[in-house]
Structures are given as structure tokens and as C-alpha cells.
N, C-alpha and C positions, 0 to 999 in steps of 0.2 A: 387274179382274174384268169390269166393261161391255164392255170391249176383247174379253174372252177369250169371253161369250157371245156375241158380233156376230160373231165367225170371224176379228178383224183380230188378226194376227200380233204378238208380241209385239216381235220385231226388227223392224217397220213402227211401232213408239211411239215420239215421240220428246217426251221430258217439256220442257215449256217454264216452269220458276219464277216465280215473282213477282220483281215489281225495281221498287227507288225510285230516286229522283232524287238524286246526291251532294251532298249539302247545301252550300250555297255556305261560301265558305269564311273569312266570316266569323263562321257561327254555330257554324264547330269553332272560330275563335280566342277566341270568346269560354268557348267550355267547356274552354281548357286553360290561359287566364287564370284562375280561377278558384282561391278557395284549397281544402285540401282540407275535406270537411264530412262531413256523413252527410245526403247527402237521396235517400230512397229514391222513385223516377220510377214512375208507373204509367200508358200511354193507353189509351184504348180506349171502347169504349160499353158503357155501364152495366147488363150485363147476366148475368144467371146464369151463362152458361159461362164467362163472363170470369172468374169466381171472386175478384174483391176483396173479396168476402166472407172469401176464406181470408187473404189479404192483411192485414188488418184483422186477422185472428184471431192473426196471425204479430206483429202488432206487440207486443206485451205483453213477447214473450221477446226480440224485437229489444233493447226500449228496457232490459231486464233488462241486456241487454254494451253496449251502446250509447247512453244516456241523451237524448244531442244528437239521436239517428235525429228525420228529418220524413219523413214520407210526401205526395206531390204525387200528386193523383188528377185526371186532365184527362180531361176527356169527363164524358158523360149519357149517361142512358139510365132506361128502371123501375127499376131498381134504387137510386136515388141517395137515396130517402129511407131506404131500410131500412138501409142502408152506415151514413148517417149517423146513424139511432140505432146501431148496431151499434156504430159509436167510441165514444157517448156511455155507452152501457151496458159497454164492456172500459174505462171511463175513459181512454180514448185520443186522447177529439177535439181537444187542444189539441197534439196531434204530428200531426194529421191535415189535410192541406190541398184542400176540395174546389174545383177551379178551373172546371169545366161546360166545354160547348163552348169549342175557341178556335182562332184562325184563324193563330196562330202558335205552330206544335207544335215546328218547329226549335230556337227559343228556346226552349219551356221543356225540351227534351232536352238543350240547354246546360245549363242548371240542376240537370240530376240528377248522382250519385253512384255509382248504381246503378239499372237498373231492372229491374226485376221483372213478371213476365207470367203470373200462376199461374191460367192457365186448365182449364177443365174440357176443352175441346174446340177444337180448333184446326185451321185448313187451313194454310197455309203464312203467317204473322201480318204483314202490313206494318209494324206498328208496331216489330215486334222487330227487321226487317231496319232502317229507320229508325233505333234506338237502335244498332245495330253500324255504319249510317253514321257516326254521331256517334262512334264509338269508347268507347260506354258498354262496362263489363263489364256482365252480365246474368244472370240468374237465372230461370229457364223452367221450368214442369211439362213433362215429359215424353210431352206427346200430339199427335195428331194426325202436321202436318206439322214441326214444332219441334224436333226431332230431328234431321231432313233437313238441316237448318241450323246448330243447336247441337251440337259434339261434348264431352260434359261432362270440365270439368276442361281443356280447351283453345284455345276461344274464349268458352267460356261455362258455367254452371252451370244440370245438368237435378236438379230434384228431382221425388218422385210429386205428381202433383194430390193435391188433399181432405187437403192434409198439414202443416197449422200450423206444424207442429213443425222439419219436414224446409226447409220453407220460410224458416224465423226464421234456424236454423241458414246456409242457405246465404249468405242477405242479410248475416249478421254477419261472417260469415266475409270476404265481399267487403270490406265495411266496415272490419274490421280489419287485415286483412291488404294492407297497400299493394302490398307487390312482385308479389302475386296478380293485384290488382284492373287493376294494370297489363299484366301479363301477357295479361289475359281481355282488355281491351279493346283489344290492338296487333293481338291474332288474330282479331280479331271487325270490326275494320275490315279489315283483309286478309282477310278470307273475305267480306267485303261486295262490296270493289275485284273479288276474279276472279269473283267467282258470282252477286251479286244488284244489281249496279248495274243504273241500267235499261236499257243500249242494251244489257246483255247477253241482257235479255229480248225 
């Protein structure tokens, strides 16, 4: 739209993606050592559109199908004390794991199961391209640029923002369904390798 008021052509755009670094490769061998669990991955900074608040809201019907489910929250931000009554008051906080900044995010993407991104508002998420490096399946509201990236049901799972319910669902689903969960994450690292590695950026 900035483009189209300026007078610059629309065949003169040439969109350039975000791209991360391929995680060296022993932080994939350590996340396919790993036996299988339920730990639901969340990064990011602790902040309203991030939406862990909805995240949090989703765990109640998660742990309903899935009782093992733990939830891993890395990063800070304002938001981090109201999340954590939020667990306390849905009686959640002993599934909930708040880890604050940390300077080794590869490692704990090895750790996860699944993650999960249920943001209000997104540009194109590093963190999520990050968890498809790692070969995570993944679970994404459907805004912003997260779309561009996630095709759902084929390297990944879109549900709506602000949506508890839509979100618990998809996380369990991953969760339970193995030949799925493998599925989501063999395409989610192959859509990382041709599109968002970063020498492609």
C-alpha cells in the first residue's frame, strides 16, 4: 500500500523475508534423542500481542486429553506477572514452566514437543521460523505475516487468535496424533531449508 502511494510499481517490489541461522547440528540431535513427551514450547517477549495469555487459557482443555501436557514459557516481558497469576487462578501453575530471558533458546527448542505461537499480531515471527529450523510441528494463530509461512494442516497448524478453545484443540491434536506431529514437522523443516534459512535472506 506505502509502495502503491509513492508511484513505485508493483513488479519493481521485490519482498525479502526474515531468515535464521540453521541450528548447528547438535541441538537437532539432541531434540530427536529425546523420548516422546508432551511439552508444549512457547518464546517470545512477554507481551499482550504475544497472546500467552490465550495460551494459558488453552491449557485447562489441553491437560483435559493430555494430563502429562507442561507448558515452557522463555522470555519476559510486562506481562509476566499477570500470566503467572493467570496459571495460578485456571489452577495451572504446576503444568506451567516460567523460564525468563535466556541466552540458549536452541536448547530449550530442543526440549519442546510442540510449540505454539498464539499471537494477537505478528510480522513475520522469528521465533516460529526458529522452531521449523528445529523441526518442531507448530501451532500458530492465523495473523499478520504467519500465514506467508505456515500452510495449515501441511507444515504446520493455523487456528484464529482470541481462541482458547480452537487453540487447546489444535495443540492436542499434535500431541496425540504422532504420525501428524511428524508429518508437520518434516515440512516445517523443508519449508525452512528452501525459504527462510538465512543466506536466503
Amino acid at each position: 500500500l506505502w509502495c502503491r502511494e509513492d508511484g513505485v510499481r508493483p513488479e519493481d517490489v521485490i519482498v525479502i523475508p526474515n531468515g535464521v541461522p540453521d541450528p548447528q547440528t547438535e541441538h537437532r540431535a539432541g531434540r530427536e534423542s529425546r523420548p516422546p513427551a508432551a511439552r508444549i514450547g512457547s518464546v517470545g517477549r512477554l507481551s499482550i500481542e504475544k497472546g500467552v495469555d490465550v495460551l494459558i487459557r488453552a491449557l485447562p482443555s489441553v491437560l483435559a486429553s493430555v494430563p502429562a501436557a507442561e507448558l515452557v514459557v522463555v522470555g519476559d516481558g510486562p506481562e509476566r506477572a499477570r500470566l503467572e497469576a493467570l496459571a495460578c487462578e485456571l489452577r495451572v501453575s504446576d503444568h506451567v514452566r516460567f523460564l525468563g530471558r535466556r541466552s540458549d533458546v536452541w536448547d530449550q527448542l530442543a526440549g519442546f514437543d510442540v510449540f505454539a505461537l498464539p499471537s494477537r499480531s505478528e510480522g513475520m515471527p522469528m521465533a516460529l521460523l526458529e522452531a521449523m529450523a528445529m523441526e518442531l510441528p507448530t501451532v500458530s494463530t492465523s495473523v499478520g505475516g504467519i500465514p506467508e509461512v505456515v500452510a495449515d494442516g501441511i507444515n504446520g497448524l493455523l487456528v484464529p487468535p482470541e481462541n482458547p478453545e480452537a487453540l487447546a484443540a489444535g495443540l492436542v491434536r499434535t500431541l496425540r496424533d504422532g504420525a501428524l506431529a511428524e508429518r508437520l514437522s518434516r515440512a516445517a523443516r523443508e519449508t525452512f531449508v528452501q525459504r527462510y534459512e538465512l543466506s536466503k535472506m
